[in-house]
C-alpha positions in Angstrom: -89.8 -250.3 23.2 -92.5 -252.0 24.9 -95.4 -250.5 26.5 -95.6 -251.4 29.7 -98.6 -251.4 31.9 -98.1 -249.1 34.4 -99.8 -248.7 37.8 -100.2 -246.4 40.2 -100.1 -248.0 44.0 -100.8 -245.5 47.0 -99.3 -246.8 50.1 -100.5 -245.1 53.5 -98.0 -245.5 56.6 -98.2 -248.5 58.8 -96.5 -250.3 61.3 -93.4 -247.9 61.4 -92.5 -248.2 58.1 -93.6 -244.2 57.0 -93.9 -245.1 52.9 -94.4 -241.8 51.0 -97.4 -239.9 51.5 -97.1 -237.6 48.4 -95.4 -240.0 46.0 -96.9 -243.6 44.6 -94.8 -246.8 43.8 -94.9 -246.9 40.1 -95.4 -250.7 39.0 -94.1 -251.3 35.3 -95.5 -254.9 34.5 -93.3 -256.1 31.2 -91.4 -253.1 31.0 -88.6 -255.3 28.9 -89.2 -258.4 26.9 -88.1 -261.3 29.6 -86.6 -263.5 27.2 -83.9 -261.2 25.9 -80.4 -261.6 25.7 -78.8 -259.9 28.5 -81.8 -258.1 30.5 -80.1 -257.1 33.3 -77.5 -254.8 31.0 -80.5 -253.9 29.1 -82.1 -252.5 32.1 -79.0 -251.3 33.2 -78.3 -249.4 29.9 -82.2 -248.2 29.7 -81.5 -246.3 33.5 -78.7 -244.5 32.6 -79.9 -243.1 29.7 -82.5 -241.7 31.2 -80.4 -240.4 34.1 -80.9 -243.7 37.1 -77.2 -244.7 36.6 -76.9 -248.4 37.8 -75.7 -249.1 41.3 -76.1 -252.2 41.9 -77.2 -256.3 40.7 -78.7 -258.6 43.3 -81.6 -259.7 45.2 -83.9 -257.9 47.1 -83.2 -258.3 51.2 -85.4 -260.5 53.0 -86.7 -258.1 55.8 -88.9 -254.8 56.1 -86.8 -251.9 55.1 -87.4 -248.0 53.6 -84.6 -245.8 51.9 -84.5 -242.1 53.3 -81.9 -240.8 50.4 -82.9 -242.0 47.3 -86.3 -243.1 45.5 -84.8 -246.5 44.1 -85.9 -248.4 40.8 -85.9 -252.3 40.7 -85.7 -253.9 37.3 -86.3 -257.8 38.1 -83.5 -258.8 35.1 -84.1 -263.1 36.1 -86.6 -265.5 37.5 -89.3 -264.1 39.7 -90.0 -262.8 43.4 -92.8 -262.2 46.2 -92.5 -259.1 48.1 -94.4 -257.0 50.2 -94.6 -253.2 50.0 -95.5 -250.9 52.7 -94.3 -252.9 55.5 -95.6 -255.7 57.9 -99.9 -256.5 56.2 -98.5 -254.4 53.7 -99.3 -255.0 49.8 -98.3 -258.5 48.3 -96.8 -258.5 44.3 -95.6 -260.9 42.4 -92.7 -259.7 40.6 -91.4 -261.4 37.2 -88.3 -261.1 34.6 -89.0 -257.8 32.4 -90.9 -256.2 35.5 -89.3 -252.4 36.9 -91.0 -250.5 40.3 -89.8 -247.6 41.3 -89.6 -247.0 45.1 -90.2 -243.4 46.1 -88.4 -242.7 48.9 -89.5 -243.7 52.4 -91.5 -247.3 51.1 -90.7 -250.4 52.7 -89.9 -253.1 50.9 -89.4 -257.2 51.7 -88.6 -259.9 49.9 -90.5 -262.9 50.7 -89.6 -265.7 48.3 -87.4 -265.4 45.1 -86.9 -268.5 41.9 -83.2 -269.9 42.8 -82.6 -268.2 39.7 -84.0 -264.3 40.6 -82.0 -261.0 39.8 -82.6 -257.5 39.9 -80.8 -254.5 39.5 -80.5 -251.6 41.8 -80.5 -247.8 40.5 -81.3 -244.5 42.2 -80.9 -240.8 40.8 -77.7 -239.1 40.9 -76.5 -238.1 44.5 -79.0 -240.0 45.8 -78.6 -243.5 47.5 -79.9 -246.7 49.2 -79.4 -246.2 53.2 -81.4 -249.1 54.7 -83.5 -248.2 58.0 -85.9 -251.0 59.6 -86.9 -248.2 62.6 -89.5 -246.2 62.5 -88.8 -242.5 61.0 -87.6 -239.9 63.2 -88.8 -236.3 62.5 -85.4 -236.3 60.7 -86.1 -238.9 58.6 -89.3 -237.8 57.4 -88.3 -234.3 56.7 -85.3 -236.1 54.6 -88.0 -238.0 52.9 -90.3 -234.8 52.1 -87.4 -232.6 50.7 -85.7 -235.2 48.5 -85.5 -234.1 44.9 -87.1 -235.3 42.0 -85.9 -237.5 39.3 -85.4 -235.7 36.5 -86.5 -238.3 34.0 -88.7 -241.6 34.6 -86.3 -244.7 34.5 -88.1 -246.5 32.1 -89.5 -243.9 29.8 -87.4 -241.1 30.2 -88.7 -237.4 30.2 -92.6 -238.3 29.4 -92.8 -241.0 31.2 -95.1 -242.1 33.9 -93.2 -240.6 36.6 -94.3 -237.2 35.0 -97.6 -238.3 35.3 -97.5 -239.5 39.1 -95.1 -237.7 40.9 -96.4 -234.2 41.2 -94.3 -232.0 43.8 -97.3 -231.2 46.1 -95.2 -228.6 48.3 
């Protein structure tokens, strides 16, 4: 397995997009060798095993939006893409084959260009899920938000991973 760099990226609230004030996106910069033979079903097999069963293979959508149900994991399985994390001024990372983040709940997210040939794949923990909200957060939402559980394992790494490193339940 490669070892990834892994960084740690604080994210405040801004410009209604409420992003996770406990929780950090985790960035895993060449998580998987880019050049191997069927990344995105590596990525996919890699999640599940280390419980972030696969939901989903796409792109990422081209407008501000935050999950409330589920912290979400991105593995870029083709080409490259620009996005912007946080919201509007938010943070601006260039995302390449072999790269994963992981999303904690509540952080917006935007594509801003993708290669004609970019891909990732989608994956949150079980009974979680992607609901897509562009408004800012209700008291609902961020009580939703501030209760969701904990993955049990990191996507990438699995039980020692970074993830139990980073995400420290601070209620």
């Amino acid at each position: 397995m490669i070892q990834a760099t892994v960084t740690a990226i604080h994210i405040e609230e801004r410009k209604g997009i409420p992003n996770n004030p406990r929780l950090p996106v985790l960035l895993y910069e060449a998580a998987f060798p880019p050049e191997a033979p069927e990344l995105a079903s590596a990525m996919e097999k890699r999640f599940a095993e280390n419980g972030w069963p696969p939901q989903w293979r796409n792109g990422i959508y081209d407008f501000h939006h935050y999950h409330a149900r589920g912290h979400e994991v991105l593995g870029i399985a083709a080409g490259s893409v620009r996005v912007v994390l946080g919201g509007p001024d938010g943070r601006e990372l260039t995302l390449r084959a072999g790269d994963v983040i992981l999303l904690p709940a509540g952080t917006g997210h935007c594509r801003i260009e993708a290669s004609e040939d970019f891909l990732a794949v989608g994956a949150y923990p079980p009974g979680q899920s992607a609901d897509i909200l562009r408004d800012p957060p209700t008291a609902a939402i961020r009580e939703a938000i501030a209760k969701l559980t904990f993955p049990v394992d990191d996507p990438v790494r699995g039980k020692d991973g970074p993830l139990s490193q980073h995400w420290v339940d601070t209620l």
